[in-house]
Residue, then its C-alpha position, 0 to 999 in steps of 0.5 A: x459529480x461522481x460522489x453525487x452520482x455514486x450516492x444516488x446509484x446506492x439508493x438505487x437510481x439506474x441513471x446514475x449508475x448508467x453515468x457512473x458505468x459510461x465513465x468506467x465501461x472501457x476500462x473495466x472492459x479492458x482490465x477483463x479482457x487482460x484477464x480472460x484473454x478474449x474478446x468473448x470471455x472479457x465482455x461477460x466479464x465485464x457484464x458480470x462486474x457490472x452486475x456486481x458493482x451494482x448490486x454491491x455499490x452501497x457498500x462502498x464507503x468513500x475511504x478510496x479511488x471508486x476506481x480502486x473498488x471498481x478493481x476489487x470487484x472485477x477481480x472478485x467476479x472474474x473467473x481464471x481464463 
């Protein structure tokens, strides 16, 4: 279901991606909190990943975890605390 839902969130389908974020959302919260070190900070964090993880997802090409990408695009959006 999550391959289904990451192919379909890359041609743009909004529920999919809503799918795919309610799965991560904690964890990805989580992850940029350890890294801005308040709940503020952590929460635009997360906002911001998730921007980014949308606009980017059809560039994701299967060769690892989604988890794993997920990782690579929190810590090219988010800020040093």
């Amino acid at each position: 279901m999550e391959r289904e839902n990451i192919a379909r969130a890359a041609k743009g389908d909004a529920n999919a991606f809503e799918a795919l974020m309610g799965a991560y959302e904690t964890k990805i919260y989580a992850l940029c909190l350890r890294m801005m070190g308040n709940p503020h900070d952590g929460e635009d964090a997360a906002q911001e990943a998730m921007l980014r993880i949308w606009r980017t997802i059809g560039q994701y090409r299967f060769e690892s975890a989604f988890s794993t990408w997920i990782y690579h695009c929190l810590l090219y959006t988010s800020p040093s605390p």
